[in-house]
DRENPA-800491 format. One record per residue (C-alpha): residue in one letter; x, y, z. Coordinates in steps of 0.001 Angstrom, whole numbers, plus 500000, padded with zeros to 6 digits. Layout:
BEGIN
AXYZ ...
END
This chain:
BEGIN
X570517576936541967 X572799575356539174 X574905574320541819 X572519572192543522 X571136571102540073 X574673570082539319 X574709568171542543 X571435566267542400 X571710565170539149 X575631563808539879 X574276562175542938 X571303560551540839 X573491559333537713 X576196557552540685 X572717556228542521 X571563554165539510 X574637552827538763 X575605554488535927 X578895555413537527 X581180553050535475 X584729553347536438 X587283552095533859 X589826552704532029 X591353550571528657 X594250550536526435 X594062548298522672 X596752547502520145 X596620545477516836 X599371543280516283 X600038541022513306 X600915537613514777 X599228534872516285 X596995534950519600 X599186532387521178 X602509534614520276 X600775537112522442 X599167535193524945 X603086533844525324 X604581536941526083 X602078538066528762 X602028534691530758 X605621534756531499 X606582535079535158 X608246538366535064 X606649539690532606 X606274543225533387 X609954543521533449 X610259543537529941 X607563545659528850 X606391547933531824 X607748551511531734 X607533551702535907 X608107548506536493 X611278548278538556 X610837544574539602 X607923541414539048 X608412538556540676 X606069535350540837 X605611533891543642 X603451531052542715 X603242530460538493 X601278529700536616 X597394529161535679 X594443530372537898 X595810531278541351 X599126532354540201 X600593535339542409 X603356537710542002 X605036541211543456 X605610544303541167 X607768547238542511 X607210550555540807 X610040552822540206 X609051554893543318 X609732551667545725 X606183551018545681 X604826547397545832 X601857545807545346 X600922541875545254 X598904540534542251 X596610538038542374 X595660536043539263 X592007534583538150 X590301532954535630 X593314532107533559 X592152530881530004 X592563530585526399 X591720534795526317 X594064535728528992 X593467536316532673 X592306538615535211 X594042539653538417 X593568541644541037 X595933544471542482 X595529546794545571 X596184548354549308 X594084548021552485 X590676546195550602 X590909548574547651 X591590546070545029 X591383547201541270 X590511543944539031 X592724543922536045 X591421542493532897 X594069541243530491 X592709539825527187 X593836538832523777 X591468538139520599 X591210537872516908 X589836540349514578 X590192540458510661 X593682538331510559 X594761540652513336 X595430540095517126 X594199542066520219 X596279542467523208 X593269544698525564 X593779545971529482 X591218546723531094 X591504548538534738 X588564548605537179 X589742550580540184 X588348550559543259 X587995554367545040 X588845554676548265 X586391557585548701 X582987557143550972 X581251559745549363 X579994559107546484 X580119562550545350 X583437563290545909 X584229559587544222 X582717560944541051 X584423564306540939 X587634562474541967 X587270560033539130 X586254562439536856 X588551565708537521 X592001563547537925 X592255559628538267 X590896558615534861 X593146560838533385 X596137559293535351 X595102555912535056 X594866556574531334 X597947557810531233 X599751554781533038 X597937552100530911 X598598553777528065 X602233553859528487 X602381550078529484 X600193549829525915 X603335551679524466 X606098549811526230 X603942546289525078 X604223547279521790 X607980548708521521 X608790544920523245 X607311542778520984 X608407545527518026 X611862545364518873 X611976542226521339 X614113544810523887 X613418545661527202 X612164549523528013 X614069551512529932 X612460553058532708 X610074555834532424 X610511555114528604 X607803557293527366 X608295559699530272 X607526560108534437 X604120559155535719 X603758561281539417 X601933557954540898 X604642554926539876 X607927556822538721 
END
């Protein structure tokens, strides 16, 4: 009986859209907005700062439309495409076989501080929304969290220390390294 309970209610909640699948990462950083929207609209970008990043290459640069290739540690690649580039940052999106996960990259002012925030929106490749939920719930979001928070940390150890991190900087991630 609390079984089924358990299952009609999860079935209701991902019904009326209160299903909301993201994940996002936030640091403070003491310098200008443009400083920060600098750093993250280089081409290549993700070289300097990404923890399993092994390569990012743009293929077309810059502004709305841009595209470019990041290879994980792991040999993995994926294509990025970029959208609605503008004075906040950009959006891009990022996937395999029509499973694209839109990106949201943006950088603001509070209180005489800046915001660098990512924002992931994945995509699940699951049919059922059921198992989609329990998937999300049980073991991507905590992955996901774990990758962008890591790329948070490498972001901040670059523009702290204007070096490159080394791979797998703030340790192995079992999807990218």
């Amino acid at each position: 009986m609390v079984c089924f309970s358990l299952f009609a209610f999860t079935k209701s909640v991902i019904r009326q859209g209160l299903d909301i699948r993201y994940i996002r990462a936030e640091s403070n950083f003491e310098c200008s907005k443009d400083e920060i929207l600098e750093i993250i609209r280089r081409p290549g970008n993700l070289e300097q700062f990404h923890p399993y990043c092994y390569s990012n290459i743009a293929l077309k640069w810059p502004g709305d439309g841009s595209i470019d290739e990041i290879t994980y540690l792991n040999g993995l690649k994926y294509t990025r495409e970029f959208f609605n580039w503008n004075d906040d940052g950009y959006d891009l999106k990022i996937g395999a076989r029509k499973r694209d996960t839109i990106v949201n990259w943006r950088v603001y002012e509070v209180d005489k501080r800046t915001v660098l925030s990512i924002q992931v929106n994945p995509k699940l490749p699951y049919k059922n929304a059921v198992i989609s939920w329990f998937a999300w719930n049980l073991f991507i979001r905590k992955q996901l969290q774990k990758y962008l928070d890591n790329v948070m940390r490498g972001f901040e150890y670059f523009y702290e220390h204007r070096t490159q991190v080394k791979p797998n900087q703030f340790g192995k991630h079992s999807w990218y390294s």
